[in-house]
C-alpha positions as CSV (number, residue, x, y, z in Angstrom):
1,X,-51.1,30.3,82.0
2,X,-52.6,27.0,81.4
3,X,-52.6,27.2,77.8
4,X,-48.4,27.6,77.7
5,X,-47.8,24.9,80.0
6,X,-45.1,22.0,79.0
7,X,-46.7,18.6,78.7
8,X,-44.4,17.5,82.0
9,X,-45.2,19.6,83.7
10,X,-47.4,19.3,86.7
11,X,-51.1,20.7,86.6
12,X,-51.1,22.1,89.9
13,X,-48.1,24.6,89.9
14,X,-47.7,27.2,92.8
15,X,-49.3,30.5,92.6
16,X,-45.6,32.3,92.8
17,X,-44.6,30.6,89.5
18,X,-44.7,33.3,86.5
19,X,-46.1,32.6,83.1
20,X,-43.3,34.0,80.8
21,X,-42.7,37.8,80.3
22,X,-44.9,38.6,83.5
23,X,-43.3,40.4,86.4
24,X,-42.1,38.1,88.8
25,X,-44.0,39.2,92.4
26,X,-42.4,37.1,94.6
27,X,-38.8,38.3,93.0
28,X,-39.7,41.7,93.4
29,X,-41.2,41.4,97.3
30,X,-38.0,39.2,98.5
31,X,-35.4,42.3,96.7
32,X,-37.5,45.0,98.8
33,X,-37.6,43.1,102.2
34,X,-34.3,42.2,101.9
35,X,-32.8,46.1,101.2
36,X,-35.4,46.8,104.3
37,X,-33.6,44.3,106.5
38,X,-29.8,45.6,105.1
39,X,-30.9,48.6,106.3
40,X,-32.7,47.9,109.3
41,X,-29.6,45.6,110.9
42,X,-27.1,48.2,109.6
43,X,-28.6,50.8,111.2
44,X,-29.0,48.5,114.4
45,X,-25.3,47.5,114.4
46,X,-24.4,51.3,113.7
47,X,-26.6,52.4,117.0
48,X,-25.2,49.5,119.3
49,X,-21.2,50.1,118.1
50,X,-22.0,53.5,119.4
51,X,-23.8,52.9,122.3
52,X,-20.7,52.8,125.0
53,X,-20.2,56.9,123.3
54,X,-23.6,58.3,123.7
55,X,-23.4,57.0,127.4
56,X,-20.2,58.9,128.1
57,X,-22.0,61.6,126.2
58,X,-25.1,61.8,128.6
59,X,-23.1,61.3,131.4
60,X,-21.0,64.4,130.8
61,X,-17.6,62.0,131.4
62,X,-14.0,63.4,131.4
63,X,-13.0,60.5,129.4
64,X,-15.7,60.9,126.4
65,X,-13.0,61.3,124.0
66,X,-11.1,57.3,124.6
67,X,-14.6,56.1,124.5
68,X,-15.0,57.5,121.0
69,X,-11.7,56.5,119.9
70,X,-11.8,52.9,121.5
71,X,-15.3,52.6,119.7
72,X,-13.6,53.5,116.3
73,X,-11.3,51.1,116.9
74,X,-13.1,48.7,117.2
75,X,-15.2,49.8,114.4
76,X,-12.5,49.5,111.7
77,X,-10.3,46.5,113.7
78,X,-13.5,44.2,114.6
79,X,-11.7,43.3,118.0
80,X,-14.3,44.0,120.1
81,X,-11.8,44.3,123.5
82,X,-11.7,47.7,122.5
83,X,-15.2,48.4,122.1
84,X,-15.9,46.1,125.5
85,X,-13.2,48.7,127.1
86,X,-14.8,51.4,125.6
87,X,-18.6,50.4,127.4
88,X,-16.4,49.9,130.8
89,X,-14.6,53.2,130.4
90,X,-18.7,54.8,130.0
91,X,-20.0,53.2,133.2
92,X,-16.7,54.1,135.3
93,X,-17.2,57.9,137.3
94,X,-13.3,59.0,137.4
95,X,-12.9,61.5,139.9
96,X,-12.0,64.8,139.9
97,X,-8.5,64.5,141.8
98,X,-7.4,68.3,140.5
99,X,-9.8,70.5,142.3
100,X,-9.0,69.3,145.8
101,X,-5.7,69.1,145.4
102,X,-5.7,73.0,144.2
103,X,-8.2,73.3,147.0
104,X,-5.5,71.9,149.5
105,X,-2.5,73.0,147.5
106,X,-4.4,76.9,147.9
107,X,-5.0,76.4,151.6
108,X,-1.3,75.4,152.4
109,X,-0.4,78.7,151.0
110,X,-2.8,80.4,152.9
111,X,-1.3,78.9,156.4
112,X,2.2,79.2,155.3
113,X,1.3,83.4,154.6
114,X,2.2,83.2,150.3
115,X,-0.4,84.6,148.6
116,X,-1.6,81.8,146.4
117,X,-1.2,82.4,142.3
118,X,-2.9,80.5,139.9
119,X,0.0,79.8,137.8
120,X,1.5,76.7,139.2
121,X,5.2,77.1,138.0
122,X,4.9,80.3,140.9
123,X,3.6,77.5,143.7
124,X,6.8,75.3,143.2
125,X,9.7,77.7,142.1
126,X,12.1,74.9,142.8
127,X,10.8,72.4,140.2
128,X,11.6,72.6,136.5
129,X,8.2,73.4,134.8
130,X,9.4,71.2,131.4
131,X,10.1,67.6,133.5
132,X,8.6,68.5,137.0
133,X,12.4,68.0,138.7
134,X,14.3,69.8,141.2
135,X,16.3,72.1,139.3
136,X,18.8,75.1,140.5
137,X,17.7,77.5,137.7
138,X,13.5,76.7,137.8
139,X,13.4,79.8,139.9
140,X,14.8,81.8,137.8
141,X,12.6,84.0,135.2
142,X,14.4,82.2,132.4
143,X,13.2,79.1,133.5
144,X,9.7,79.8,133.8
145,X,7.4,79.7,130.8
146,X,6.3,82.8,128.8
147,X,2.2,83.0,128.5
148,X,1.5,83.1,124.6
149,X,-0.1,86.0,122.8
């Protein structure tokens, strides 16, 4: 390497400097550690953005499926409201308000001597079963909504 040097230039050059038409090592090293780190980080940021859904996931939570959907929103907005909604909505327990109140709504019918059904447009024959309103004909069999199949 010594023999093509330039007459200006220095005598004591860095060992990372290539003589011409060699392979450049320190090119090559900085090309591979920076793919490694493109995918390391993406691969990190992918994991994290997903973190609020794999705790809903583990939890077994009711609302799994808006803390998926807030995290893709989030993914493809970058507002990160929705993916700080999303890791709230993961923590949060909701309860289970249905069963009890079939629980109660089945023990009422007990006491009151009806023999409970498990279709709930039979429990309240005065409501409508499309809006959930008082109506004159929701008792009738015309009113009441055919099981498919």
């Amino acid at each position: 390497m010594t023999e093509s040097l330039h007459p200006a230039a220095s005598h004591h050059l860095p060992s990372f400097i290539t003589a011409p038409g060699e392979t450049d090592v320190l090119m090559v090293t900085m090309a591979l550690i920076l793919l490694f780190s493109v995918l390391l980080f993406g691969t990190l940021y992918f994991r994290l953005h997903s973190l609020p859904e794999h705790m809903a996931h583990k939890g077994k939570k009711i609302q799994l499926e808006i803390v998926a959907v807030l995290g893709l929103i989030s993914l493809f907005t970058h507002m990160h409201i929705f993916w700080i909604a999303g890791l709230i909505l993961a923590f949060i327990d909701i309860p289970d308000f249905g069963t009890p109140l079939r629980r109660i709504a089945g023990s009422v019918d007990r006491i009151a001597g009806v023999a409970p059904s498990e279709d709930p447009a039979e429990r309240a024959p005065d409501r409508s079963p499309c809006c959930g309103i008082r109506c004159p004909r929701a008792g009738s069999a015309a009113a009441r909504p055919r099981p498919h199949g």
